[in-house]
C-alpha positions as CSV (number, residue, x, y, z in Angstrom):
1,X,-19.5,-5.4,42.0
2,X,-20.2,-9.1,42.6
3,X,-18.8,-10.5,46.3
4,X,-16.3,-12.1,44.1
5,X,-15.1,-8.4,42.9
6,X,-15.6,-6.6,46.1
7,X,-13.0,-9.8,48.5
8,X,-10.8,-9.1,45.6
9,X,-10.7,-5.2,46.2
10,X,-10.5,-5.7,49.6
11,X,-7.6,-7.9,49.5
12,X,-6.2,-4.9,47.7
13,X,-7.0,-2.5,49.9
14,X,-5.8,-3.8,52.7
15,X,-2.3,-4.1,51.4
16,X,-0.1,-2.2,53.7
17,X,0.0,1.5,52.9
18,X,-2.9,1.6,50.8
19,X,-5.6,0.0,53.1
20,X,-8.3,2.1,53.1
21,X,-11.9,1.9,54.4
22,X,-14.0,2.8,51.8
23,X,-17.8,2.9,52.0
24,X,-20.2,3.0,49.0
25,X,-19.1,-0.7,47.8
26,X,-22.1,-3.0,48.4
27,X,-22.0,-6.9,47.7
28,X,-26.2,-6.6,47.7
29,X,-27.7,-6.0,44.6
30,X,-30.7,-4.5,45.9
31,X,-28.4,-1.7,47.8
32,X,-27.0,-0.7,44.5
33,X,-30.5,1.6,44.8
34,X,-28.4,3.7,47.0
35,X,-26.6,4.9,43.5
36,X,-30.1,6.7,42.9
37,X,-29.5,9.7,45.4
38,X,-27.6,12.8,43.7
39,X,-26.6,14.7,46.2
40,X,-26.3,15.1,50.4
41,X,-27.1,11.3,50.8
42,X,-27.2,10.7,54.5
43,X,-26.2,7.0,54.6
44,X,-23.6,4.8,52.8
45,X,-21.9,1.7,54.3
46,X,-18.4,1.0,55.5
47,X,-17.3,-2.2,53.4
48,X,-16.7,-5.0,55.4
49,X,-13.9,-7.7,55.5
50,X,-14.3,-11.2,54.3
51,X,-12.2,-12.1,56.9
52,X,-12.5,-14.1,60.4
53,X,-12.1,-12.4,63.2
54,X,-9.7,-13.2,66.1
55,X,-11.2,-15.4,68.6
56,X,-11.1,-11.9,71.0
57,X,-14.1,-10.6,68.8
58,X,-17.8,-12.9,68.8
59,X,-21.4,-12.0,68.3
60,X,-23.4,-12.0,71.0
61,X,-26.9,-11.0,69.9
62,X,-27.9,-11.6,66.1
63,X,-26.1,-9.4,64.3
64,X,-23.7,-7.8,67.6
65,X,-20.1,-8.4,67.3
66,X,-18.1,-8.0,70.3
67,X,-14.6,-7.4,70.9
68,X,-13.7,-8.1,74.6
69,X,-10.8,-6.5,76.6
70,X,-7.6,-8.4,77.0
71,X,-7.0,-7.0,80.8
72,X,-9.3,-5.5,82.9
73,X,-12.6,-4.1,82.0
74,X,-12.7,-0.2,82.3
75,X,-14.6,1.3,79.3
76,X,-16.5,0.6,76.4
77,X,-16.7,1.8,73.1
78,X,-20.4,2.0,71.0
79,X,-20.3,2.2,67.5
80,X,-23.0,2.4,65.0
81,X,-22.7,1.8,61.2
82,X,-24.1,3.5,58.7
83,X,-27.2,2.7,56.2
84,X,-27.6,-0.6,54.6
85,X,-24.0,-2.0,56.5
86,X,-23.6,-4.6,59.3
87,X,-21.3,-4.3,62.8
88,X,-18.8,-6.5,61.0
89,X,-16.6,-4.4,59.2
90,X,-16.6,-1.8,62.1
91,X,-15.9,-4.7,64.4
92,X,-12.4,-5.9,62.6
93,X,-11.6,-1.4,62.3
94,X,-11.4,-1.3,65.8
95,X,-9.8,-4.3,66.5
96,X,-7.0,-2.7,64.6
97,X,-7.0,0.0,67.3
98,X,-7.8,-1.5,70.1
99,X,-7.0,-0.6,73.6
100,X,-6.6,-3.5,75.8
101,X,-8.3,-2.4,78.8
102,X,-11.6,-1.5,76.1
103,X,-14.9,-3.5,75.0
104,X,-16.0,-2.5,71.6
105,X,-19.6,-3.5,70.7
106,X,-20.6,-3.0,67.3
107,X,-24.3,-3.9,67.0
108,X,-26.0,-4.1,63.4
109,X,-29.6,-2.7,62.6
110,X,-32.6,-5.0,62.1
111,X,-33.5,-4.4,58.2
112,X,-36.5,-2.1,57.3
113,X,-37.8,-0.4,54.3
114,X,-36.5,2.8,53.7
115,X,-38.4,5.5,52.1
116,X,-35.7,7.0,50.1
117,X,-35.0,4.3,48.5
118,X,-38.4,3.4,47.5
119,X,-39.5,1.4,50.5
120,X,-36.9,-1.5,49.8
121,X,-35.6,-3.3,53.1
122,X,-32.2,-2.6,54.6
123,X,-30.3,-2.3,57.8
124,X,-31.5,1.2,59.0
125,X,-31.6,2.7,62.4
126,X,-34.6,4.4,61.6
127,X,-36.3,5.6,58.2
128,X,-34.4,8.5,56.2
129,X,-37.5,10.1,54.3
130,X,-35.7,13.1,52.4
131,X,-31.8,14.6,51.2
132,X,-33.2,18.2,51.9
133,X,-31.5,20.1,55.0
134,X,-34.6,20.7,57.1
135,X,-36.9,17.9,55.3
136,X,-39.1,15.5,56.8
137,X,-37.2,13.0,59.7
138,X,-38.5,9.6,61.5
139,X,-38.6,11.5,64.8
140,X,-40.5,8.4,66.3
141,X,-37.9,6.0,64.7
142,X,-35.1,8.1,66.0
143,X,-36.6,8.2,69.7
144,X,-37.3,4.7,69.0
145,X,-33.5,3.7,68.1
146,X,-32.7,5.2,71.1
147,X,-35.0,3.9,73.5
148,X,-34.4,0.1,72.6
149,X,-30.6,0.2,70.9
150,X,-28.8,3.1,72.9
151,X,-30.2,3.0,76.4
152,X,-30.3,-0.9,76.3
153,X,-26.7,-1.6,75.5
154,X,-25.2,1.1,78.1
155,X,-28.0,-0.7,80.6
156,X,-26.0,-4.1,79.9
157,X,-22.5,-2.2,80.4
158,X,-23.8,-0.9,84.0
159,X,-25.0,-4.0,84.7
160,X,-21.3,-5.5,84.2
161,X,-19.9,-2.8,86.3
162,X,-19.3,-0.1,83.9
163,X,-20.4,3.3,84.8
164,X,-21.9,5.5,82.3
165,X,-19.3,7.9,82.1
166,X,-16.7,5.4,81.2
167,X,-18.6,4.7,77.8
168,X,-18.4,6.3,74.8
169,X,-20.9,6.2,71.8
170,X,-19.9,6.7,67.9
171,X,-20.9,5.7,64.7
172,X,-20.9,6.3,61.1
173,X,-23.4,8.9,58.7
174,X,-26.4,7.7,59.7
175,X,-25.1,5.8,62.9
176,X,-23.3,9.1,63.8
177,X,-26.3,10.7,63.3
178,X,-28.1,8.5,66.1
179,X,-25.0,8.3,68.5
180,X,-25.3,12.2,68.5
181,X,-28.7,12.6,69.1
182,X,-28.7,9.8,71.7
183,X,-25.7,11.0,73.7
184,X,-27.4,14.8,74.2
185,X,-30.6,13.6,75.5
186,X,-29.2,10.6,77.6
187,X,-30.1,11.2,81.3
188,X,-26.8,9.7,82.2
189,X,-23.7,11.0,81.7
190,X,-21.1,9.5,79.0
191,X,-17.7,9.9,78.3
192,X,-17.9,10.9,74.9
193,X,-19.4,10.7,72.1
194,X,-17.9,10.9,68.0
195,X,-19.8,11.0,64.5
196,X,-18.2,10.4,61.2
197,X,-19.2,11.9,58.5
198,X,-23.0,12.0,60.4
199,X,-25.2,15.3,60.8
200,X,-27.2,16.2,63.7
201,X,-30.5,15.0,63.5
202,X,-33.9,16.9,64.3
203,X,-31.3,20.1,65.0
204,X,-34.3,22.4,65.2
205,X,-35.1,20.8,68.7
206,X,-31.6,21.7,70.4
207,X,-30.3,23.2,72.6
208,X,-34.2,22.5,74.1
209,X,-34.2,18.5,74.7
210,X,-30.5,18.4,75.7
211,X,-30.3,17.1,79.3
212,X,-27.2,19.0,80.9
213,X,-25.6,16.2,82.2
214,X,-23.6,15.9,79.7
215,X,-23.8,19.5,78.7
216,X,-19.4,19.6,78.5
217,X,-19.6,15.9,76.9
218,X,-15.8,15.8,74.5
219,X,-17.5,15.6,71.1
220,X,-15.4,14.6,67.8
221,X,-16.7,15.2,64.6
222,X,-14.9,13.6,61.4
223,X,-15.8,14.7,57.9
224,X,-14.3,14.5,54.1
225,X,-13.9,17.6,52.6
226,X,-14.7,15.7,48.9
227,X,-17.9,13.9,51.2
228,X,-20.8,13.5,48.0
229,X,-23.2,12.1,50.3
230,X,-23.4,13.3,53.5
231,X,-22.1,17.2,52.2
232,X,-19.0,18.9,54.3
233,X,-21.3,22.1,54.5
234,X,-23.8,19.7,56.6
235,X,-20.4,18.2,58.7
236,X,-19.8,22.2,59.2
237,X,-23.7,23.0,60.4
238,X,-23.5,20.5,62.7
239,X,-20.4,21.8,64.0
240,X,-22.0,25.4,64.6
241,X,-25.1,23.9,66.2
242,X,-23.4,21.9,68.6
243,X,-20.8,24.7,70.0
244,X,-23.5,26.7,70.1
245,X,-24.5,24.6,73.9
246,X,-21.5,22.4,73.8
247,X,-17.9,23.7,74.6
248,X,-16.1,21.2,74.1
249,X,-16.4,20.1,70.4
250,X,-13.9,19.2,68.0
251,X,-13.8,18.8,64.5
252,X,-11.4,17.1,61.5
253,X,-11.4,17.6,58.6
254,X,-9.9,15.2,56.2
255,X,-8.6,16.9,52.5
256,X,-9.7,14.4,49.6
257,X,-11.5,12.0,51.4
258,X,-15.4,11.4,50.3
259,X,-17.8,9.1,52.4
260,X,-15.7,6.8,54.2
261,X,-13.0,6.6,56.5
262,X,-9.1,6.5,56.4
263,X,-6.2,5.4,58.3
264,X,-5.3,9.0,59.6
265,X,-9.3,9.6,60.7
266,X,-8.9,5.8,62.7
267,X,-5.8,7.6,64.3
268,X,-7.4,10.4,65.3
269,X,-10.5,7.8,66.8
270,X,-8.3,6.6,68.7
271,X,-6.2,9.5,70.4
272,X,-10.1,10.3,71.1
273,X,-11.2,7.6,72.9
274,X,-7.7,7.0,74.9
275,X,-8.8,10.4,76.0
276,X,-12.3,9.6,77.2
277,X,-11.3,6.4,78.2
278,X,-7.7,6.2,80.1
279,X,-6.3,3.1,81.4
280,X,-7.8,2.9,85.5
């Protein structure tokens, strides 16, 4: 699909009552390696609009795209994309279901190579090394990604007067994959956390490194039942590993949707965080 194609398609897409966000659909060339994995693919990209954004979203750092509150400042909203995307398309979502007293901060993830796809260079919170349940994962990179994304950008929130626990951290496949892991082993206590159509990464060291501060943390997880990337059986494992030390975890399910999002899931994201984050 040239970038010619893929404006046109989202033009189309966004017509009311068939807009759609659809991941899968890359303008790169070099991405279209993605179309070599078969089967339980954790990654894909949410496709992003050509559009400008309101003046009430800007980039702060290189690549961060920030949509500030329209009244107060009470909460915050993290949200990480998935493999080989940028913050941008994520950044315009939300804006469509914005709360006015919320911050949304959509950061995008410095390019590296990526071993499944043959070492070529893309946006990547940390290296993805097999499709196997149970293969080989960048624990470094992961601990990493935490360390200097995660920890960093709720440290800037505190620092502008928002506490912890009025935050909540999300993202998409592989971004869902990190807000997960990060949100368990923060030392600080959060007001939620969601993964899209994510997994739970290096499962096998849970319930262990959990820090029970946020032991009852509300948990969303979204999923496609028609997912051929990131598989529903791996949406439904993560499920069962995470009630397992978490009560309070709920899942959707969404009938004939594959890896990507749709209005009714964007619905359901935000009933989630109006929840975790209530007007003060």
């Amino acid at each position: 699909m040239t970038p010619t194609e893929h404006r046109a398609w989202l033009k189309f897409s966004n017509i009311p009552g068939r807009r759609i966000l659809l991941t899968g659909f890359v303008t790169s060339c070099v991405a279209a390696a993605y179309a070599l994995s078969k089967s339980g693919f954790m990654g894909g990209n949410l496709s992003s609009s050509s559009r400008k954004m309101a003046s009430s979203s800007r980039k702060t750092n290189p690549g961060t795209y920030v949509t500030n509150p329209t009244a107060n400042h009470t909460g915050t909203v993290i949200f990480l994309h998935g493999l080989g995307d940028t913050g941008a398309g994520w950044s315009e979502a939300f804006r469509e279901i914005r709360e006015p007293h919320i911050k949304y901060i959509c950061p995008t993830a410095v390019p590296m190579p990526v071993t499944l796809n043959g070492g070529m260079r893309m946006p990547s919170w940390f290296d993805i090394h097999s499709l196997q349940i149970g293969g080989r994962e960048d624990t470094e990179g992961i601990k990493r990604a935490v360390k200097e994304l995660i920890y960093e950008l709720i440290s800037d929130e505190e620092k502008n007067g928002i506490p912890s626990n009025r935050i909540v951290v999300g993202g998409f496949s592989q971004g869902g994959a990190l807000a997960l892991y990060s949100s368990l082993t923060l030392e600080k206590p959060l007001a939620g956390v969601m993964s899209l159509s994510g997994w739970l990464p290096l499962a096998m060291e849970f319930p262990a490194i959990a820090h029970s501060i946020n032991k009852d943390i509300p948990v969303l997880l979204c999923h496609g039942d028609s997912d051929p990337l990131v598989a529903p059986l791996v949406g439904q494992m993560t499920k069962e590993k995470l009630s397992a030390f978490v009560p309070n975890v709920t899942m959707k399910v969404y009938p004939g949707m594959g890896h990507s999002s749709s209005s009714q899931e964007m619905m359901d994201v935000k009933a989630f965080i109006s929840k975790c984050l209530p007007n003060k």
